[in-house]
MMTF fields as JSON, N, C-alpha, C and O atoms, coordinates in Angstrom:
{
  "mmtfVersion": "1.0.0",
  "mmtfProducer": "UNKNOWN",
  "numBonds": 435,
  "numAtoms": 436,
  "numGroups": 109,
  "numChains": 1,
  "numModels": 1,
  "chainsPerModel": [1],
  "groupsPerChain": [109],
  "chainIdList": ["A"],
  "bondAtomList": [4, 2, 8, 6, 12, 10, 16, 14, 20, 18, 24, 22, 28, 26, 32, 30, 36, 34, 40, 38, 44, 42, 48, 46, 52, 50, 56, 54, 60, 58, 64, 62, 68, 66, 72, 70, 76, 74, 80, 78, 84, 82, 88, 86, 92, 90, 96, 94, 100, 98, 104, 102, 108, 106, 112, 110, 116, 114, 120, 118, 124, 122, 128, 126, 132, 130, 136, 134, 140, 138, 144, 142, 148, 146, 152, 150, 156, 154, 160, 158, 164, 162, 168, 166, 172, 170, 176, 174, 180, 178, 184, 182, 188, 186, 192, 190, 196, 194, 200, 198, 204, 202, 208, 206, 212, 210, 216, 214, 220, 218, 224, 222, 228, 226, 232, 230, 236, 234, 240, 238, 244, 242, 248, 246, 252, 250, 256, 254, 260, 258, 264, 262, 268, 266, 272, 270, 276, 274, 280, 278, 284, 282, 288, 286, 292, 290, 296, 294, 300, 298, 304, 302, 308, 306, 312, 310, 316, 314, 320, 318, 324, 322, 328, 326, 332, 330, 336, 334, 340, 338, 344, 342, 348, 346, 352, 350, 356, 354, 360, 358, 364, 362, 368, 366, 372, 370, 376, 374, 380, 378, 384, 382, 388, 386, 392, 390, 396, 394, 400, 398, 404, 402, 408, 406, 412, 410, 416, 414, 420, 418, 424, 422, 428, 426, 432, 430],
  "bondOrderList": [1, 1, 1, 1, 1, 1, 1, 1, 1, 1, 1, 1, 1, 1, 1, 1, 1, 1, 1, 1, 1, 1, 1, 1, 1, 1, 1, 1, 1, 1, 1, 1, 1, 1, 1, 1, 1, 1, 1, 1, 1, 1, 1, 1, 1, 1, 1, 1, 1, 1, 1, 1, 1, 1, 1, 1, 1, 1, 1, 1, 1, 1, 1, 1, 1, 1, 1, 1, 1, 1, 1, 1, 1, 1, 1, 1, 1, 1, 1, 1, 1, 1, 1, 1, 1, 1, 1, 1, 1, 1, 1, 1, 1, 1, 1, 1, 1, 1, 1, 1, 1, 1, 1, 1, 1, 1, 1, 1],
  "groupList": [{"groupName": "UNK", "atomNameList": ["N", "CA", "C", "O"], "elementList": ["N", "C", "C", "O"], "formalChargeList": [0, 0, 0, 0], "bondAtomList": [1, 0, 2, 1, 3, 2], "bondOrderList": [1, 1, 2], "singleLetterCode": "X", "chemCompType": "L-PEPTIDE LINKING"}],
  "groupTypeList": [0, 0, 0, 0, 0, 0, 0, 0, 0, 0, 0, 0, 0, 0, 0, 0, 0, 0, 0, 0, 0, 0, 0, 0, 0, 0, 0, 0, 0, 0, 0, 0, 0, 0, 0, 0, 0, 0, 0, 0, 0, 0, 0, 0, 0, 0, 0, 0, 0, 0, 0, 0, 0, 0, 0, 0, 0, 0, 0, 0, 0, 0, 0, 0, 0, 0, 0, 0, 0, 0, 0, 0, 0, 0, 0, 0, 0, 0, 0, 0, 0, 0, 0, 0, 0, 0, 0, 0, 0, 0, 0, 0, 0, 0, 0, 0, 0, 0, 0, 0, 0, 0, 0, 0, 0, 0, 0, 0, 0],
  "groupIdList": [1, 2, 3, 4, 5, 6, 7, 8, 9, 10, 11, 12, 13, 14, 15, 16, 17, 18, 19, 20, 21, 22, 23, 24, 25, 26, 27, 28, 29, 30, 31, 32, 33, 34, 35, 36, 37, 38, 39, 40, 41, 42, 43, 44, 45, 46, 47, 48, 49, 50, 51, 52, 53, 54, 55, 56, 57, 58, 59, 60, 61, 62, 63, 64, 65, 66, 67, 68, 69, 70, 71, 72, 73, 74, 75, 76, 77, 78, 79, 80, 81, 82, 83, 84, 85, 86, 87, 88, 89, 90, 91, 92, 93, 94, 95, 96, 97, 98, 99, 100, 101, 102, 103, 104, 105, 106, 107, 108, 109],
  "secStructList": [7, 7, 7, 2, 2, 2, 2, 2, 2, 2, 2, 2, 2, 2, 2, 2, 2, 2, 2, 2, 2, 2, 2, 2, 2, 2, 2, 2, 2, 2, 0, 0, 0, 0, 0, 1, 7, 1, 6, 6, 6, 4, 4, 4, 4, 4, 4, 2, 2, 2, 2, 2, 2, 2, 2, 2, 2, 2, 6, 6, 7, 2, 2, 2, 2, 2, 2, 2, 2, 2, 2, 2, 2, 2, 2, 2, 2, 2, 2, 2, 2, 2, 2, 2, 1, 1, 7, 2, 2, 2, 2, 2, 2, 2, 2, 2, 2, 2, 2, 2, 2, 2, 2, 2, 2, 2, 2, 2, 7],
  "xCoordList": [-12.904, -13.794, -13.536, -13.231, -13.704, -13.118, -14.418, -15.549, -13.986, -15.032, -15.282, -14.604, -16.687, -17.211, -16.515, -16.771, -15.726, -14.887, -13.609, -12.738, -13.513, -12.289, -13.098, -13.0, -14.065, -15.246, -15.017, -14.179, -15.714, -16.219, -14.646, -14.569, -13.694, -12.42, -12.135, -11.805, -12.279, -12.225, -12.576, -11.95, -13.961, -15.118, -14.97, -15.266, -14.431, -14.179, -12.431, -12.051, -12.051, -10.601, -11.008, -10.794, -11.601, -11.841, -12.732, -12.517, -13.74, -14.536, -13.438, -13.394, -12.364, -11.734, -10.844, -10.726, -10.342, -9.617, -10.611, -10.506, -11.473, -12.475, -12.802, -12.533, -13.134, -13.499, -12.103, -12.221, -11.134, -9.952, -9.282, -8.498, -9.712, -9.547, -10.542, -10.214, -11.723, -12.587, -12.135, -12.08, -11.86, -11.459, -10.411, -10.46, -9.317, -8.287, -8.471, -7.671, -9.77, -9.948, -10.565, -10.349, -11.805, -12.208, -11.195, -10.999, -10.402, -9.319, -8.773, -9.102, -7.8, -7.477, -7.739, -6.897, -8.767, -9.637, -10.087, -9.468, -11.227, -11.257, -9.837, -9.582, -8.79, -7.182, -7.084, -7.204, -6.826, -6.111, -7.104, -6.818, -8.669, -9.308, -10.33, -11.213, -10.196, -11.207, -10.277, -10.435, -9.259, -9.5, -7.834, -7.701, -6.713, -5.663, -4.808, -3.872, -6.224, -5.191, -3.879, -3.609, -3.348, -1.499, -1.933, -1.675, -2.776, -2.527, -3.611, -4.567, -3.879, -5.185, -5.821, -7.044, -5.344, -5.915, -5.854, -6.738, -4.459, -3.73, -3.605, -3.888, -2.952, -2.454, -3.571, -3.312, -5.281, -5.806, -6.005, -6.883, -5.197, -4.437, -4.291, -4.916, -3.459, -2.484, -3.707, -3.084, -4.951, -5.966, -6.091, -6.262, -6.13, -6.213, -6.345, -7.181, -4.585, -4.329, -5.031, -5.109, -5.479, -6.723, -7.679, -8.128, -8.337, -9.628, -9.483, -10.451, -8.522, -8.179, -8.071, -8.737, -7.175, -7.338, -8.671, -8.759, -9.716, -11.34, -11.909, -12.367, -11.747, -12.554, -12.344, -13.284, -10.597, -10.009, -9.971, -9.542, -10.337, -10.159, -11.93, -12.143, -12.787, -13.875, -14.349, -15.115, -13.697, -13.663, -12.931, -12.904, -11.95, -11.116, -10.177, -10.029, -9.508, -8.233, -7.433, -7.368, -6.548, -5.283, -4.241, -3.676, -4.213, -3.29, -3.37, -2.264, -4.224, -4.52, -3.965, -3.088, -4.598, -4.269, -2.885, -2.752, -1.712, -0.448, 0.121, 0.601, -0.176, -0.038, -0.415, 0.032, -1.221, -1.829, -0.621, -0.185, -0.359, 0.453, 1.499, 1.505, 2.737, 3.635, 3.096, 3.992, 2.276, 2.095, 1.714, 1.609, 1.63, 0.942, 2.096, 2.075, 3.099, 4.415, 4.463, 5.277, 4.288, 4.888, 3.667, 3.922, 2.591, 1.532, 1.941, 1.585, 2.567, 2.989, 4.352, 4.572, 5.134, 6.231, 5.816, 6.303, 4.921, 4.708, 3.105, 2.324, 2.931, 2.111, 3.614, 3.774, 4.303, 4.999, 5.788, 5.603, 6.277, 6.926, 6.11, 6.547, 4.838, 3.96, 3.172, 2.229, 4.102, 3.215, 4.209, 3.787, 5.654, 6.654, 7.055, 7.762, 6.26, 6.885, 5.788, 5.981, 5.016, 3.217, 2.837, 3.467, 2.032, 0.987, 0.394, 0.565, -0.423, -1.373, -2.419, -2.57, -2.962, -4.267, -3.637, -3.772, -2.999, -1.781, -1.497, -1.531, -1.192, -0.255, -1.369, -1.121, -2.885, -3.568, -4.168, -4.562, -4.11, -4.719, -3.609, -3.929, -2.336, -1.248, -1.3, -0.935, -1.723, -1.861, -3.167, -3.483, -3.648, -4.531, -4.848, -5.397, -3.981, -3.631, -2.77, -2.896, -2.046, -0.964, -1.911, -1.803, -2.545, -3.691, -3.784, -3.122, -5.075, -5.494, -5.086, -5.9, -3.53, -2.408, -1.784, -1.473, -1.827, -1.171, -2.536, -2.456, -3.783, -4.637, -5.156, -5.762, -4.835, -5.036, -4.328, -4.663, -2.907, -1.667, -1.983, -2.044, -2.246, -2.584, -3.721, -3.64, -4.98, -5.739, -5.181, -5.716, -4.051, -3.828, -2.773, -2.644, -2.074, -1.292, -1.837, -1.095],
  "yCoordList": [-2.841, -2.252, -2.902, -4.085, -1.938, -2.912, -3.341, -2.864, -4.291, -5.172, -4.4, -3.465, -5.015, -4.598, -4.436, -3.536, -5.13, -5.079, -4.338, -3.969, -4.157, -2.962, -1.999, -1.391, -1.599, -0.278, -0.3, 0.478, -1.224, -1.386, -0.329, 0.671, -1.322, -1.008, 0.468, 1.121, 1.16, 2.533, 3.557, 4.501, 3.148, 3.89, 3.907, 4.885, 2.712, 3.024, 3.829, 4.45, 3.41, 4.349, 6.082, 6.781, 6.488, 7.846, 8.052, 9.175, 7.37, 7.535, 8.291, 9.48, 6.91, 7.167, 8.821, 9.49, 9.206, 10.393, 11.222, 11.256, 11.823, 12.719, 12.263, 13.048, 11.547, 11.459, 11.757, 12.189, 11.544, 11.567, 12.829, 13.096, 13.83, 14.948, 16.29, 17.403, 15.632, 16.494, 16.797, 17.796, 15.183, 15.107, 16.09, 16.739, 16.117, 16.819, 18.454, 19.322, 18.605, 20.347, 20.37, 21.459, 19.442, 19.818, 19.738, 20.734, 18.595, 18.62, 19.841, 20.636, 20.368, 21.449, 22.7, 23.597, 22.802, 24.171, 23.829, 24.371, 22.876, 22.65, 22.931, 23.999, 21.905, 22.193, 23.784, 24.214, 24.473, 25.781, 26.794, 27.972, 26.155, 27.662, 27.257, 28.044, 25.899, 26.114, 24.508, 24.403, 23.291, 22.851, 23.051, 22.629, 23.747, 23.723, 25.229, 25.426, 25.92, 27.042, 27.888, 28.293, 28.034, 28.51, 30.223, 30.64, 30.986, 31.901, 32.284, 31.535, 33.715, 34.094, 33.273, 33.345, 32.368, 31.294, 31.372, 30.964, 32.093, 32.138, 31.066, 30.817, 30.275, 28.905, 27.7, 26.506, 28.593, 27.687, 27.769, 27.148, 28.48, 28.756, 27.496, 27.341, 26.449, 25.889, 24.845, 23.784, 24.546, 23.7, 24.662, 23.997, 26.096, 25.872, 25.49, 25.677, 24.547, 24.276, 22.622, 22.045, 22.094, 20.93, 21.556, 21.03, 22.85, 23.564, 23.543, 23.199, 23.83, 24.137, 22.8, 22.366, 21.726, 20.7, 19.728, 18.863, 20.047, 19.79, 19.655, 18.63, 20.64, 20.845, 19.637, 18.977, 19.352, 18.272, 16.825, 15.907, 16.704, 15.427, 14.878, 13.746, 15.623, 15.728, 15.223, 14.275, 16.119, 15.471, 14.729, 14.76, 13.643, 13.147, 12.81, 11.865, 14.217, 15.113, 14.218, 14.194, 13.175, 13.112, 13.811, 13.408, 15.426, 15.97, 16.489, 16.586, 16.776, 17.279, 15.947, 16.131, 14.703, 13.277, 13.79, 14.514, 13.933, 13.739, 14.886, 14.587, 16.255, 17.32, 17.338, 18.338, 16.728, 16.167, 15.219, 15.202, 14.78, 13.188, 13.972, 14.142, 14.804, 15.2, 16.407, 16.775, 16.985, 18.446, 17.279, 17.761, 16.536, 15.993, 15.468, 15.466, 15.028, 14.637, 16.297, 16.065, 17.339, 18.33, 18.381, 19.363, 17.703, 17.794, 16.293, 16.256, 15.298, 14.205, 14.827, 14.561, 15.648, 15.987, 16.632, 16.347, 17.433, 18.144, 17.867, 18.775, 16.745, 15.778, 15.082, 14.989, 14.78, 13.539, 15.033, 15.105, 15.628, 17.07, 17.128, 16.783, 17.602, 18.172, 16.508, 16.426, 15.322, 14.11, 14.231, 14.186, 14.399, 14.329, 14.923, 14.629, 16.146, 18.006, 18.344, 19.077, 17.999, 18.73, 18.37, 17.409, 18.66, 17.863, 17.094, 16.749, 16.645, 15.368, 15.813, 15.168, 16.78, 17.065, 17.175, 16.557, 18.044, 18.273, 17.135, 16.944, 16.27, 14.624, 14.041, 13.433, 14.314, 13.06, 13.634, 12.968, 15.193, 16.024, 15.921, 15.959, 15.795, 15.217, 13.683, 13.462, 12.826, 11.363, 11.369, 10.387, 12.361, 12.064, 12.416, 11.826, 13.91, 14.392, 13.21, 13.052, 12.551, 11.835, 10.299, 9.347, 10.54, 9.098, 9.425, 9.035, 10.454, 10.988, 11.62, 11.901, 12.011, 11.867, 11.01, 11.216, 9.962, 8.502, 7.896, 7.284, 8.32, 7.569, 8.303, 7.716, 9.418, 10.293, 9.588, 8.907, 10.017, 9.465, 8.376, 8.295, 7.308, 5.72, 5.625, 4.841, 6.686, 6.941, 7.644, 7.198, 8.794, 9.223, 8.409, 8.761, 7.395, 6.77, 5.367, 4.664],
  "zCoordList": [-50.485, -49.514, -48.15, -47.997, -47.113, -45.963, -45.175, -45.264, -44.441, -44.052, -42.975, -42.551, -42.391, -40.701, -39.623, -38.823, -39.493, -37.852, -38.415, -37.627, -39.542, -39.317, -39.144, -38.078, -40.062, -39.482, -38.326, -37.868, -37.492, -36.274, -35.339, -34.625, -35.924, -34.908, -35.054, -34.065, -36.552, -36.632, -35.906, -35.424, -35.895, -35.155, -33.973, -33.286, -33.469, -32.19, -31.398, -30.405, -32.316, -32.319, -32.189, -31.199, -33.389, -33.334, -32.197, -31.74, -31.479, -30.662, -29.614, -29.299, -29.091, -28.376, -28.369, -27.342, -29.613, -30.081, -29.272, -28.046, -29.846, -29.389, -27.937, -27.027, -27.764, -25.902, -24.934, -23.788, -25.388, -24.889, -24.76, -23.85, -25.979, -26.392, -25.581, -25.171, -25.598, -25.206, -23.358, -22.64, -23.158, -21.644, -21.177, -20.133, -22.222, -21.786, -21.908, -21.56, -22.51, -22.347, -21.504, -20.972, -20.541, -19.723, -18.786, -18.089, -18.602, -17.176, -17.311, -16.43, -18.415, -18.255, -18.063, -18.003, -17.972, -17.865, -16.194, -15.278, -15.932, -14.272, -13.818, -13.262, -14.06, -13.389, -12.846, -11.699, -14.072, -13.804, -13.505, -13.296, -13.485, -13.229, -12.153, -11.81, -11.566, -10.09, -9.11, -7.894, -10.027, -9.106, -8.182, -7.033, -8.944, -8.248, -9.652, -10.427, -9.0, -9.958, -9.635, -8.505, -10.405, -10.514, -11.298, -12.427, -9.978, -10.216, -10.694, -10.498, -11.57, -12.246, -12.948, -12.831, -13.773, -14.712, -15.723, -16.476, -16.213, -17.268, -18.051, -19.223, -16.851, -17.416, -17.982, -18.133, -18.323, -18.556, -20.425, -21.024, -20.946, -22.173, -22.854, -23.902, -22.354, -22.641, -22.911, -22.958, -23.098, -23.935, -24.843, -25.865, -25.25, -26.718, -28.123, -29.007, -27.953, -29.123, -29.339, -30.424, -28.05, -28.225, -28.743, -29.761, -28.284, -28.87, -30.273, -30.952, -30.755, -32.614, -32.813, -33.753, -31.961, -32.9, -33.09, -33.961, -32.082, -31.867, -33.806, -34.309, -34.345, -35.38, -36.393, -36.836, -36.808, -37.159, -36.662, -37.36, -35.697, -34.935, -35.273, -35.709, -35.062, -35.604, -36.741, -36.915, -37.694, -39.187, -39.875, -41.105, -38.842, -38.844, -40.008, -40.783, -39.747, -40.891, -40.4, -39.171, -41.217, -41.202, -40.2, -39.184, -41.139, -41.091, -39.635, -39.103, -39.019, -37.531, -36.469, -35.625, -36.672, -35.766, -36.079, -35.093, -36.786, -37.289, -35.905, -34.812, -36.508, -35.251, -34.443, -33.882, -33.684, -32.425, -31.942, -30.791, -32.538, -32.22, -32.109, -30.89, -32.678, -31.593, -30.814, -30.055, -30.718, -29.625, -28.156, -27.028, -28.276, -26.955, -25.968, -24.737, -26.825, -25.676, -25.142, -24.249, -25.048, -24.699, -23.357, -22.661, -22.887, -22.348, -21.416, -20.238, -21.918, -21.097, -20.206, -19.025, -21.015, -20.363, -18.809, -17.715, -19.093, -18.284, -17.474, -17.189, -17.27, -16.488, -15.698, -14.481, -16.444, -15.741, -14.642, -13.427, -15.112, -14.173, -12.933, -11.834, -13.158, -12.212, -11.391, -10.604, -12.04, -10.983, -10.117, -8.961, -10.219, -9.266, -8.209, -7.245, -8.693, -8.294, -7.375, -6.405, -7.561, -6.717, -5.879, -5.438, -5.343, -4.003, -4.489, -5.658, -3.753, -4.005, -5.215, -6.252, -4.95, -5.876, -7.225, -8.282, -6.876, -8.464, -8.988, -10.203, -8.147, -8.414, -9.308, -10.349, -8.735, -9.083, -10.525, -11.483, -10.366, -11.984, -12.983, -14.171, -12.656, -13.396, -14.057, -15.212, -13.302, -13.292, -14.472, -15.145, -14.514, -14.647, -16.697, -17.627, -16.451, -17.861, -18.674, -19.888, -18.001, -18.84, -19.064, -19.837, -18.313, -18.73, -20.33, -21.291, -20.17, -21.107, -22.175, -23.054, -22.307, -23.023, -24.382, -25.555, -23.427, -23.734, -24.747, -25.812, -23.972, -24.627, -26.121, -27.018, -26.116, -27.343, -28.298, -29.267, -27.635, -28.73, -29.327, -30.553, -28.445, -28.973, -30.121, -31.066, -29.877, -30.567, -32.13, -33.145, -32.282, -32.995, -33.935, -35.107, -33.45, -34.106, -34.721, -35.408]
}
């Protein structure tokens, strides 16, 4: 049976998953649909597949942290693109996804 402070450390790991997670659907949705949108707001799509992985991360499935853990380099790739490539606001909502990125991942692994 495992002791308290691994609990402790668990609990706070998944805390992090979900807060980290939740963050990145709100950034992405503000991003593309009021604070530097690319167009109709198509591109505010591309949280989705955080929305689906919400339910799993939740009930903290294995198998979801696992698919989470590689779909998210494809979300750093393209933070680190758009920190280089953009204006400032872009720069800093970029800076800002790959925070929140990194910190998932760390959470999911």
């Amino acid at each position: 049976m495992p002791d308290a402070a691994l609990l402790t450390r668990l609990a706070r790991v998944r805390a992090l998953a979900t807060t980290s997670l939740l963050a990145l659907i709100a950034l992405g949705l503000a991003w593309e649909l009021w604070l530097a949108p690319t167009g109709r707001g198509a591109w505010a799509l591309k949280v989705l597949p955080f929305a689906l992985a919400l339910p799993g991360v939740l009930r903290h499935r294995m198998y979801t942290y696992r698919w989470l853990s590689l779909l998210l380099w494809l979300y750093v790739a393209e933070a680190l693109v758009r920190a280089v490539s953009e204006g400032a606001t872009v720069r800093l909502l970029a800076l800002g996804q790959l925070g929140l990125s990194l910190a998932l991942f760390t959470a999911c692994v």
